[in-house]
N, C-alpha and C positions, 0 to 999 in steps of 0.2 A: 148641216154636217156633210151630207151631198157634197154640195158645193166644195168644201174646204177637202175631202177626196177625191174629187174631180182636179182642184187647184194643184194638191201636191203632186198626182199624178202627172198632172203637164210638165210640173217643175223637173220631175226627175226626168222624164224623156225627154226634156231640153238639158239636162246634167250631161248626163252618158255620152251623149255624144261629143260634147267638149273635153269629157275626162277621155276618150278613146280619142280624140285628135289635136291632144293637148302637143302641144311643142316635145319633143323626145330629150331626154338629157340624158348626154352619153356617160359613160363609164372611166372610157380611157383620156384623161385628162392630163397635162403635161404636171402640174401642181398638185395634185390631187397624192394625198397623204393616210396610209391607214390605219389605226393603232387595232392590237389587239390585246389580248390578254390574256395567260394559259399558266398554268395551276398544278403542281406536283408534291403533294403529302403536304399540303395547308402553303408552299410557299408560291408565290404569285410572283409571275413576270410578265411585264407590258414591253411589245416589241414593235418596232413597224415597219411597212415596207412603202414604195416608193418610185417614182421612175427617174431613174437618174439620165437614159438616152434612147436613142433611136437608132434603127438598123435594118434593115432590108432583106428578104429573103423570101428569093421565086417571085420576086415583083411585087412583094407585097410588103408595107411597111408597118412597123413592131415599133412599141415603149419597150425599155428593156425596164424589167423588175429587177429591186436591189431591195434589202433590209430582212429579217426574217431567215429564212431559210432559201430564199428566194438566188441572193446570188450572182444577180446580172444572166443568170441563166435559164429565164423564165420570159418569155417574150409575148405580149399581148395586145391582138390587134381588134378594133374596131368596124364591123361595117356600118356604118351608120344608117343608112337607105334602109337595109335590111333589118338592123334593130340587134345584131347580131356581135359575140363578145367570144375568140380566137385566141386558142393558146397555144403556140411553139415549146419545145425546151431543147436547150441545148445536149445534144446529145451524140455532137461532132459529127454528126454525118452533117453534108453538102444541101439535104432538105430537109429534115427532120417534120416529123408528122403533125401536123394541125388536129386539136380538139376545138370543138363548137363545146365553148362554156354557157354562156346563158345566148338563149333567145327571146328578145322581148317584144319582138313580134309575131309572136303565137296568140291564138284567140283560147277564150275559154271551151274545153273539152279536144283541145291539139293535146299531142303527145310528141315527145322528144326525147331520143335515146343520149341518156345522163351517164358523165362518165368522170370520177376524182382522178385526174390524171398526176403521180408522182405527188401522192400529199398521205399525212397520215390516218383516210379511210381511202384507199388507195381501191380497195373490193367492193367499195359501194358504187354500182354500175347498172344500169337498166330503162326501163320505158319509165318515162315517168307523165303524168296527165295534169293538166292546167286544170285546179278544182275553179277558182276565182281571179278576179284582177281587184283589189281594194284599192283607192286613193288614202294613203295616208298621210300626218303632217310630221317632220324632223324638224327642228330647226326654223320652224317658221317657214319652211319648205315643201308643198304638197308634191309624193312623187307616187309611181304606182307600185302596189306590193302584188307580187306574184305567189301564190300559192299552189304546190304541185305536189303530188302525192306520188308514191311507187316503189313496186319491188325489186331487186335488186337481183345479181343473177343465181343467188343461195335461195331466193324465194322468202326472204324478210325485205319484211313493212317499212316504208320511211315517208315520209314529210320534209319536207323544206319549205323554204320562200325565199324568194328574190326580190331586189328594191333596185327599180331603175335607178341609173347614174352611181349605187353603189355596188353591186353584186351581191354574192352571200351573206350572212350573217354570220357566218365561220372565214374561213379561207379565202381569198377571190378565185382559187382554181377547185374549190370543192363546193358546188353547185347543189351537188346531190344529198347534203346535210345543213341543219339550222345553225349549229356550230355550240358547243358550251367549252368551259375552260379548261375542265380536265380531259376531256375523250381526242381534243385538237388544239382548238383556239377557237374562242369568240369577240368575236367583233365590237370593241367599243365606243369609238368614236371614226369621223372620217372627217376629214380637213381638206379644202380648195382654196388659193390662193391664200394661207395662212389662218382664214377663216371657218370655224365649225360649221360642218351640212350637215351632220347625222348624230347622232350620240343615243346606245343603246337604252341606256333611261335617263331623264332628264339631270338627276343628282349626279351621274357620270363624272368622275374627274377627268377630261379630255388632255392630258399633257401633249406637248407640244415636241417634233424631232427640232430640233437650233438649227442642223442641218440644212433644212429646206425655209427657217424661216430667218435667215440672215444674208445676206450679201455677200459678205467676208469668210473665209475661213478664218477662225483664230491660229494663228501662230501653234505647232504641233499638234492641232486637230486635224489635221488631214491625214497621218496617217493610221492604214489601215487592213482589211486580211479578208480574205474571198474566197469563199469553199468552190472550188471546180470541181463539178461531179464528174464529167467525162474523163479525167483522168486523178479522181480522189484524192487530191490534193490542196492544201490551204499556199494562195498566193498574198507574198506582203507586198502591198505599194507604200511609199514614202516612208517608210521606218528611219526616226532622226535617233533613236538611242534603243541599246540591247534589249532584251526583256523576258520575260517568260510567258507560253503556248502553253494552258493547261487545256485538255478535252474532261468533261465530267456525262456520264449518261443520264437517263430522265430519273433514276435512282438517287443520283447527288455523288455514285463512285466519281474517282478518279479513273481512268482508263489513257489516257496518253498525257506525256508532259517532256518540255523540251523547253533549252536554252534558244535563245532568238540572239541573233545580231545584226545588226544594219545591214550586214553583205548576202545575206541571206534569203532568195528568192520564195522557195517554197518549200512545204513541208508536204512529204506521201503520208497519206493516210490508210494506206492498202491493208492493214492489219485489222482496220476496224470492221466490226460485225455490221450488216445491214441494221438500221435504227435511226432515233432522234437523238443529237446531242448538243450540249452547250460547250459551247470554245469560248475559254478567256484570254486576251493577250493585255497581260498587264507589261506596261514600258514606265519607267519610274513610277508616279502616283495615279498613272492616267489605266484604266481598265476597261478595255471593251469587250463587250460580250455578244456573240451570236449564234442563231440554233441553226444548227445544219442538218440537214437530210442526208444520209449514207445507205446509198442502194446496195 
């Protein structure tokens, strides 16, 4: 018996250290695909977000976020060396402020000031403490989970984990929460180069955006509609026929509605209250729907 605790002991102190200097897998991937899934009075919506480009700022270079509530207006950068996951937002000024979203080069018992920048726990903010580092498996894929506990600046309790190469389990810019479907969005699957890497339980139905997994745009699937926050407005690109702009809030009211026509650049949205809402632009039988954020 000795022996075989003496054995396993070796085994793990020859483990750790290869789980601690395992090859790092980044986050910000150019393919790299999110879904989520979020829940208001029993009805359920699966949305995702995406990087559609790149762009530059202060010398440093950004994936732009698209899908969500996201926008092209959410920019996130990697250091890699550092282990380290940076988020911009558009917010028209010339530099706009960098938050340090995860760091996965913290050891256990580090601490790091946690902060939901422009998301809906936007007040959840504080020290938070590395409890553990677990290796767990996704997908046939071993990656590390991070575990961090912390108060917030109200002085209530929170939990989170982090999952290298994907970030939260809610949000990618809300660090500071585990994420479930009603209170935000929870995380259900994540997709690289068309292929599943994560899927929050096995039975998961991971749907797929067509978007990122086709070559081709089809024929009037291009066009489409962008919440700009800095100046509160929805922009259409490529509209090939009129249609109708409803907004509904997380209620299911209606609250804005408007005729669209092809010559029609953008629509202010300056009337609406700070909040989450859903915009429909339905153009003959085709209807797209996305959530925006209105600060």
């Amino acid at each position: 018996m000795k022996f075989n605790i003496i054995s396993c002991l070796i085994f793990l102190c020859g483990l750790f250290p290869r789980l601690a200097n395992a090859q790092y897998q980044p986050t910000i991937t150019q393919s790299k695909e999110w879904l989520i899934k979020t829940c208001e009075f029993g009805n359920c919506l699966h949305d995702y977000y995406y990087f559609v480009a790149d762009t530059t700022i202060g010398g440093n270079s950004y994936k732009v976020l698209d899908g969500y509530h996201y926008n092209k207006n959410f920019y996130l950068r990697e250091d890699v060396q550092a282990r380290q996951v940076y988020l911009a937002i558009n917010d028209g000024s010339l530099f706009p402020q960098e938050y340090l979203l995860y760091d996965y080069g913290m050891k256990v018992g580090d601490s790091l000031y946690v902060r939901n920048p422009i998301s809906p726990v936007s007040t959840i903010e504080g020290y938070y403490y590395l409890d553990s580092i677990i290796p767990e498996t996704f997908e046939q894929i071993t990656r590390k989970v991070f575990y961090l506990h912390g108060w917030d600046t109200q002085k209530n309790y929170h939990e989170t984990k982090w999952i290298e190469g994907i970030g939260s389990t809610g949000l990618i810019n809300t660090p500071g929460v585990i994420g479930d479907t009603v209170a935000m969005a929870e995380l259900i699957c994540v997709s690289e180069d068309v292929q599943k890497i994560y899927s929050r339980k096995p039975n998961d139905t991971c749907y797929s955006n067509p978007v990122l997994g086709v070559g081709e745009v089809l024929i009037g699937e291009n066009s489409t509609f962008y919440y700009v926050q800095n100046s509160s407005s929805i922009r259409f690109e490529n509209l090939h026929q009129s249609g109708l702009l409803s907004i509904f809030d997380m209620e299911g009211r209606s609250v804005f509605e408007q005729e669209i026509s092809t010559q029609l650049e953008t629509v202010c949205l300056d009337n609406l209250r700070p909040g989450i809402y859903l915009v429909h632009l339905r153009t003959g039988r085709e209807v797209k729907t996305k959530k925006i954020l209105v600060n």
